[in-house]
C-alpha positions as CSV (number, residue, x, y, z in Angstrom):
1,X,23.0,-39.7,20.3
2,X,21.1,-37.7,17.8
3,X,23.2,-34.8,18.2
4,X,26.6,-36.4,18.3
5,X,25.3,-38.5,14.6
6,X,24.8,-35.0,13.2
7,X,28.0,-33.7,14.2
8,X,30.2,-36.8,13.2
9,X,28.4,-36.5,9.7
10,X,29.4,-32.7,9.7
11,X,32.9,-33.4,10.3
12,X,33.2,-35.9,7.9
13,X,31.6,-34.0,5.1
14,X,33.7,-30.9,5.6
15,X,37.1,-33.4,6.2
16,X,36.2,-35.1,2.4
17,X,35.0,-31.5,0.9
18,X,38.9,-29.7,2.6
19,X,40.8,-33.1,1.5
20,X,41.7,-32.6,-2.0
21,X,38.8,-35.1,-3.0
22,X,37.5,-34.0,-6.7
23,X,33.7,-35.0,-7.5
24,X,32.9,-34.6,-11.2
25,X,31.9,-31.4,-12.2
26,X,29.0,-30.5,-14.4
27,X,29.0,-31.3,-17.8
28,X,29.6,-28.4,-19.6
29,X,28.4,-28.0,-23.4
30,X,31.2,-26.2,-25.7
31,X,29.4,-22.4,-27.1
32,X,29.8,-21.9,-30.5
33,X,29.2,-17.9,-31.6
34,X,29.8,-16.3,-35.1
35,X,30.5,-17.4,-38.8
36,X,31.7,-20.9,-38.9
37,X,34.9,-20.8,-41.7
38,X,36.9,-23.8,-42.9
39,X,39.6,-23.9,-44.9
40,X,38.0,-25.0,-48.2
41,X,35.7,-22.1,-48.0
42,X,38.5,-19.8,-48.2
43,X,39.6,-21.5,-50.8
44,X,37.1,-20.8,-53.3
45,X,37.7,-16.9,-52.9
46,X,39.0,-15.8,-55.9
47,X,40.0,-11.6,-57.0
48,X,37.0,-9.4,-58.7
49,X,34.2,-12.0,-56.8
50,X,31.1,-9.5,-55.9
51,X,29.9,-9.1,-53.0
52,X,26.9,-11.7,-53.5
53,X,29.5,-14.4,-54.7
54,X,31.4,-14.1,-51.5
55,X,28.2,-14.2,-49.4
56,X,27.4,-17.3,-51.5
57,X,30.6,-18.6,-50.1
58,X,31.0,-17.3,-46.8
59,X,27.6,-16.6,-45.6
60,X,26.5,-13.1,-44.2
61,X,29.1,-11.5,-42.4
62,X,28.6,-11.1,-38.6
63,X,29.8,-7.1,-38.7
64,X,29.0,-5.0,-41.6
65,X,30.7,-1.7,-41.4
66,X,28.0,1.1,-41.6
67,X,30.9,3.0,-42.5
68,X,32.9,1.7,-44.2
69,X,30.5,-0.9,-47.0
70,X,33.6,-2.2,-48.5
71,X,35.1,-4.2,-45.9
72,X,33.3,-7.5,-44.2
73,X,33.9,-8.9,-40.8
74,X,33.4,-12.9,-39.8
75,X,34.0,-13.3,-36.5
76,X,33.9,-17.1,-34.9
77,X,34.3,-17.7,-31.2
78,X,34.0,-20.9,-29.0
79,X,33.7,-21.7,-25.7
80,X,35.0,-25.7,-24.7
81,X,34.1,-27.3,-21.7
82,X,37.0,-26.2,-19.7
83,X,35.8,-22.8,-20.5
84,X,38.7,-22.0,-22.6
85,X,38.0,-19.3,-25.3
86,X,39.4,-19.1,-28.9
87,X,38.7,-16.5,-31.7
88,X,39.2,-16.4,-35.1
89,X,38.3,-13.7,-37.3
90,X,38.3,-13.1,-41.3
91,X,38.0,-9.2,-42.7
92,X,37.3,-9.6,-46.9
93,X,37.7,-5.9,-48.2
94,X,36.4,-4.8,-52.0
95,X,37.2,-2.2,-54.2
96,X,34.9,1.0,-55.4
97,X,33.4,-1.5,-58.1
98,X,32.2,-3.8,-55.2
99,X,34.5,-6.7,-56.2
100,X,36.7,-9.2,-53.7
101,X,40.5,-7.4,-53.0
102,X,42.1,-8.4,-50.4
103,X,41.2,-10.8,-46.8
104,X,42.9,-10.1,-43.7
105,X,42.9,-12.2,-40.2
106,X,43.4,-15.5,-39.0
107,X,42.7,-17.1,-42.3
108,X,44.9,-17.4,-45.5
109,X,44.3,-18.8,-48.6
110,X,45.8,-22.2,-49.6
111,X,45.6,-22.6,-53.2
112,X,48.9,-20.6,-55.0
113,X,47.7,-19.7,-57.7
114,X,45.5,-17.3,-55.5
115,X,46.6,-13.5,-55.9
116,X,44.9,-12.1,-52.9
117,X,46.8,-10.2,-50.5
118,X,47.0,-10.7,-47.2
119,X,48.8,-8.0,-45.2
């Protein structure tokens, strides 16, 4: 009786696991990684801004070039629940003189009157 209990609750577990039924997974928290950017902060960039005005602005930069000290990288990466990944990065370059030229990435400025480039 034992024995024939144990089996019937076997089958039935592996019959409801094989059938399609869906228990709730683990709640999963969303992973935030990098320099977190908005829109309004990108905004305030404005030509010939030195270095310390953008870092005011910005924040450090996640990658700083050892090679190259003119050009700043802010990356910002999440992963949501689903485990779905999304990027977005920001490069700001200066000139010799160590003031703001040009931004290149997933960002662009709003404002029109801004003269920035972005290639």
């Amino acid at each position: 009786m034992r024995i024939t209990t144990i089996l019937l609750i076997t089958l039935l577990s592996v019959m409801l696991g094989c059938s399609g039924i869906k228990f709730p997974g683990v709640h999963k928290i969303p992973i935030q990684q990098g320099n977190i950017l908005e829109q309004e902060m990108i905004d305030k960039l404005r030509p010939g801004m030195t270095k310390s005005q953008v870092r005011f602005v910005l924040g450090t930069p996640l990658i700083t070039d050892s090679f190259n000290q003119q050009r700043w990288i802010y990356l910002y990466s999440m992963i949501d629940a689903r485990s779905e990944k999304s990027e977005k990065m920001l490069a700001v370059y200066f000139d010799e003189s160590d003031e703001l030229q040009r931004l290149s990435g997933d960002y662009t400025p709003s404002a029109a009157e801004l003269q920035l480039s972005t290639p």
